[in-house]
Backbone atoms as SQL, in Angstrom:
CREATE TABLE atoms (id INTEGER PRIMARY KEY, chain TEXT, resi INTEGER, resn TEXT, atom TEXT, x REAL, y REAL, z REAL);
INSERT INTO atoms VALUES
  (1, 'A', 1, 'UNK', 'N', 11.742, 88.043, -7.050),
  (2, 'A', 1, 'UNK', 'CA', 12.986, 87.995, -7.782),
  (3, 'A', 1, 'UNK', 'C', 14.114, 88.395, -6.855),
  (4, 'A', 2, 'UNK', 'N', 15.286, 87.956, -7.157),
  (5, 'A', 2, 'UNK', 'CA', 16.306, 88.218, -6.078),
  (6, 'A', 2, 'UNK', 'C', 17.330, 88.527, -7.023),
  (7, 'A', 3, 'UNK', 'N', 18.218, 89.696, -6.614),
  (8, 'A', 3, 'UNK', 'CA', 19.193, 90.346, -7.605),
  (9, 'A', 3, 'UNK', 'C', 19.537, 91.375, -7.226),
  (10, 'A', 4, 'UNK', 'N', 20.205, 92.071, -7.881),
  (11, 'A', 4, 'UNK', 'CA', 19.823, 93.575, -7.968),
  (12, 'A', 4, 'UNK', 'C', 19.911, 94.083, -9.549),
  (13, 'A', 5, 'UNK', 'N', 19.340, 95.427, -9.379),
  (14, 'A', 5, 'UNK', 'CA', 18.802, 95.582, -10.845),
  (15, 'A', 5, 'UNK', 'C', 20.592, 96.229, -11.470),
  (16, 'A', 6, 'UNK', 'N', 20.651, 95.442, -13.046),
  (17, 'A', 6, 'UNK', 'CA', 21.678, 96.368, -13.339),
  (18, 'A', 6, 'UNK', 'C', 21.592, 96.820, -14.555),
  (19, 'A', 7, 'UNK', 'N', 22.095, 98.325, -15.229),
  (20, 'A', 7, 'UNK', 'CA', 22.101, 98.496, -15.952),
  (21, 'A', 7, 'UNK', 'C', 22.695, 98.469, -17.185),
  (22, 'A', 8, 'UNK', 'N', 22.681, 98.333, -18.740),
  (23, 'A', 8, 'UNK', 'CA', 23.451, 97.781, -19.762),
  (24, 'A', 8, 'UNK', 'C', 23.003, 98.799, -21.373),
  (25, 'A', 9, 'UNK', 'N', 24.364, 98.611, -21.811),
  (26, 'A', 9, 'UNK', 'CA', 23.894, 99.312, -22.616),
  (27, 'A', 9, 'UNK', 'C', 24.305, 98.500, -24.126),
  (28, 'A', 10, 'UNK', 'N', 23.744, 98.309, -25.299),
  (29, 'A', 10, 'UNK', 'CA', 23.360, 97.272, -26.109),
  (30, 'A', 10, 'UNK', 'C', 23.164, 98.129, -27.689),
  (31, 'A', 11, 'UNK', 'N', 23.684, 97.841, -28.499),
  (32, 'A', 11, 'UNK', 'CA', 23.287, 97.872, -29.819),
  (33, 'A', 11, 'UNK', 'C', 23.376, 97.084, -30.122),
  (34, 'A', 12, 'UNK', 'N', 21.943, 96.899, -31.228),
  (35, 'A', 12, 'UNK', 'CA', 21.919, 95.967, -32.349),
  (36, 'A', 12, 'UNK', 'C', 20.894, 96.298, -33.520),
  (37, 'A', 13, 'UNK', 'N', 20.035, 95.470, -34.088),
  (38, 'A', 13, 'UNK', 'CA', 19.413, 95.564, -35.407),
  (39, 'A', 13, 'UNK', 'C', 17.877, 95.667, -35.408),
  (40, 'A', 14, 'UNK', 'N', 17.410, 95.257, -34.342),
  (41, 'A', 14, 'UNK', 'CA', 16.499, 94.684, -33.913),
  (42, 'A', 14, 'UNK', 'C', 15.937, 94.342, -32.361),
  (43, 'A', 15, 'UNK', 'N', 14.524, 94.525, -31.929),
  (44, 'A', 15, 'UNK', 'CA', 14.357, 94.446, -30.735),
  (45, 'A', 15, 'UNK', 'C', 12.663, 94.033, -30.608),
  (46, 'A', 16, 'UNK', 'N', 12.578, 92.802, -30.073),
  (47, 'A', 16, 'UNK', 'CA', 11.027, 92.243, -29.910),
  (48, 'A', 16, 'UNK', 'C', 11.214, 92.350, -28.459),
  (49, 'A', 17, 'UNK', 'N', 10.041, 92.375, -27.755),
  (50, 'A', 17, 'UNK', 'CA', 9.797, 92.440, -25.852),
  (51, 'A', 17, 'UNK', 'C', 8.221, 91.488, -26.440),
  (52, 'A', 18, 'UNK', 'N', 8.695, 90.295, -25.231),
  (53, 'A', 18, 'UNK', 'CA', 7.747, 89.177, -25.098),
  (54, 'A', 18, 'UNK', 'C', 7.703, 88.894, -24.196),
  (55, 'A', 19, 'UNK', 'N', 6.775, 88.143, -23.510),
  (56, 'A', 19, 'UNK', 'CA', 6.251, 87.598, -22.358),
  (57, 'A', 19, 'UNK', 'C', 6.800, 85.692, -22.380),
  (58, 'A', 20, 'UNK', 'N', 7.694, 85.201, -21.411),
  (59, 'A', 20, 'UNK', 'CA', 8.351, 83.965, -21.871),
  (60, 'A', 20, 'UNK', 'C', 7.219, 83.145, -21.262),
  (61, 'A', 21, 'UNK', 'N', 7.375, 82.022, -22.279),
  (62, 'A', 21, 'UNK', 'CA', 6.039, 80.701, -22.479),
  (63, 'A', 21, 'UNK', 'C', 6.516, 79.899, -21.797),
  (64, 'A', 22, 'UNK', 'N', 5.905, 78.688, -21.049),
  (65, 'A', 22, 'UNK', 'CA', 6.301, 77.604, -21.090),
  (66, 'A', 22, 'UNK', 'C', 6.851, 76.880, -22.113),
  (67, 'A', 23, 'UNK', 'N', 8.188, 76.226, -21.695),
  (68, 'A', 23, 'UNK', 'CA', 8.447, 74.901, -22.892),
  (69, 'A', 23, 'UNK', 'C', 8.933, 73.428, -22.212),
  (70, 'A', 24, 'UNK', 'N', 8.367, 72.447, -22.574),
  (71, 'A', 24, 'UNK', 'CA', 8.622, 71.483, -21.693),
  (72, 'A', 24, 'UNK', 'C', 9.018, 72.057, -20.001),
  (73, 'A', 25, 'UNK', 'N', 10.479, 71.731, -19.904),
  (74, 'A', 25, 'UNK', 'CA', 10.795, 71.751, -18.259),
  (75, 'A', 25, 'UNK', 'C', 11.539, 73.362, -18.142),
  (76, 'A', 26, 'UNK', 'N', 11.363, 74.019, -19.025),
  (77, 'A', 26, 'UNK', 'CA', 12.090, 75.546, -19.474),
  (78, 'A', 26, 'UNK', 'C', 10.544, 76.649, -19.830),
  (79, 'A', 27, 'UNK', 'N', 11.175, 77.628, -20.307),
  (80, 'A', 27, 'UNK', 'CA', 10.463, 78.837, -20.779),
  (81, 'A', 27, 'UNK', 'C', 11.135, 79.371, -21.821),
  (82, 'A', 28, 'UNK', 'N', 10.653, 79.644, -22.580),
  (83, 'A', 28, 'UNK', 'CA', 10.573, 80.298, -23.978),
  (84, 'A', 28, 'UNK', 'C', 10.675, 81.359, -24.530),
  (85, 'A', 29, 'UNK', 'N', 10.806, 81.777, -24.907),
  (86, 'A', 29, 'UNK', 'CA', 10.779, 83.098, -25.851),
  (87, 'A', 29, 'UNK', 'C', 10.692, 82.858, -27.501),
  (88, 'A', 30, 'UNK', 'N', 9.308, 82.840, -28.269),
  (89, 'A', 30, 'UNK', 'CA', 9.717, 83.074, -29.721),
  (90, 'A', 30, 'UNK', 'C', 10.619, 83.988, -30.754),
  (91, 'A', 31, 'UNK', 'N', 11.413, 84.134, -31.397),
  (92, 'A', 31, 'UNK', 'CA', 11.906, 85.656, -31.874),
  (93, 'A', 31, 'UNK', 'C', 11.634, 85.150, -33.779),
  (94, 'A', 32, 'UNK', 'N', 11.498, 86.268, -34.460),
  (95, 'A', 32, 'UNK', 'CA', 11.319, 86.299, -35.865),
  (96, 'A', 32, 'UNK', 'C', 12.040, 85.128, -36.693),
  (97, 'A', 33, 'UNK', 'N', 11.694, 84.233, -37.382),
  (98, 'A', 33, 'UNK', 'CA', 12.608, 83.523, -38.461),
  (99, 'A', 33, 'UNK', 'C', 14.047, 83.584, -39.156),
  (100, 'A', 34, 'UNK', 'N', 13.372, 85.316, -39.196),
  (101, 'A', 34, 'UNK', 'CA', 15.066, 85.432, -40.000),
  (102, 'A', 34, 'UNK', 'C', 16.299, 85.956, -38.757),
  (103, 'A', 35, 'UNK', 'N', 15.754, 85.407, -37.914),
  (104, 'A', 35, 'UNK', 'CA', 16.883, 85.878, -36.538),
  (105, 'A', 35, 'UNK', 'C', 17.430, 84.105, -36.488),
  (106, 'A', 36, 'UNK', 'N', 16.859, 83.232, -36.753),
  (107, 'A', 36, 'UNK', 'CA', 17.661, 82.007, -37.269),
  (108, 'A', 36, 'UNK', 'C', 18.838, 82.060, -37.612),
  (109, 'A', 37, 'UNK', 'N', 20.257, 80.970, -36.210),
  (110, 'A', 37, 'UNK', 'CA', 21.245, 80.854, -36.512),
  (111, 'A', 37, 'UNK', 'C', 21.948, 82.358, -36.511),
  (112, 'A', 38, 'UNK', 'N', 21.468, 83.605, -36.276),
  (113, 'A', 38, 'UNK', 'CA', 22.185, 84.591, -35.637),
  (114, 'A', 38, 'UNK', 'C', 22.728, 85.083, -33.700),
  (115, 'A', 39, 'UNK', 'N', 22.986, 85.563, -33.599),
  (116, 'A', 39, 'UNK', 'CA', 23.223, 86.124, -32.383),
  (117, 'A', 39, 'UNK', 'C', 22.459, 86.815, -31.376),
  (118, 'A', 40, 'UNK', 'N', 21.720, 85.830, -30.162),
  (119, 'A', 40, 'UNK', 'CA', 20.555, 86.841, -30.204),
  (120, 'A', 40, 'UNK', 'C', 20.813, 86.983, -28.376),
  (121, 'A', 41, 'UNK', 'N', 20.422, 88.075, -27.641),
  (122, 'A', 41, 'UNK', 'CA', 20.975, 87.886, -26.295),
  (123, 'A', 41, 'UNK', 'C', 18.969, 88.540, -25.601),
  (124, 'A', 42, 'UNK', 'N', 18.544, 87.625, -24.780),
  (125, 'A', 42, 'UNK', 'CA', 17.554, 88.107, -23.705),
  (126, 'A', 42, 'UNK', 'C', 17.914, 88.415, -22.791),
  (127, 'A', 43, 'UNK', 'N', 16.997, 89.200, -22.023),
  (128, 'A', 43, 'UNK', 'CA', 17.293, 90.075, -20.913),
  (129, 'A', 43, 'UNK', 'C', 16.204, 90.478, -20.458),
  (130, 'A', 44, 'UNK', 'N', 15.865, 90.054, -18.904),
  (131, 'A', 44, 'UNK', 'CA', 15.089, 89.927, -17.559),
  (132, 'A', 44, 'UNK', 'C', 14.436, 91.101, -17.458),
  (133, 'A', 45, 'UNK', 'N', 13.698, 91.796, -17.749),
  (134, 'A', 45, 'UNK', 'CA', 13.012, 92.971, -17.594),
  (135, 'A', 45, 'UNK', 'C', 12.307, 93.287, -16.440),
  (136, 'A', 46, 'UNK', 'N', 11.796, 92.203, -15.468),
  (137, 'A', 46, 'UNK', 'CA', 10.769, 92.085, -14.449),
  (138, 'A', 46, 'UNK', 'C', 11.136, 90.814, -13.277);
């Protein structure tokens, strides 16, 4: 990985940590149903 690490600080309602999937020519992340059409932000852990 190339970067440097930075730190952030975040509230919200809710918080899932997943491992991203393949999807077609991308990667993935599933999140809950009722997070449908809301505001949702990922973030690089590794």
């Amino acid at each position: 990985m190339t970067g440097k690490l930075i730190q952030m600080r975040m509230e919200g309602y809710e918080v899932v940590e997943k491992k991203a999937e393949k999807g077609g020519n991308s990667a993935r992340i599933y999140v809950p149903k009722h997070w449908l059409g809301k505001k949702v932000r990922a973030v690089l852990l590794e």
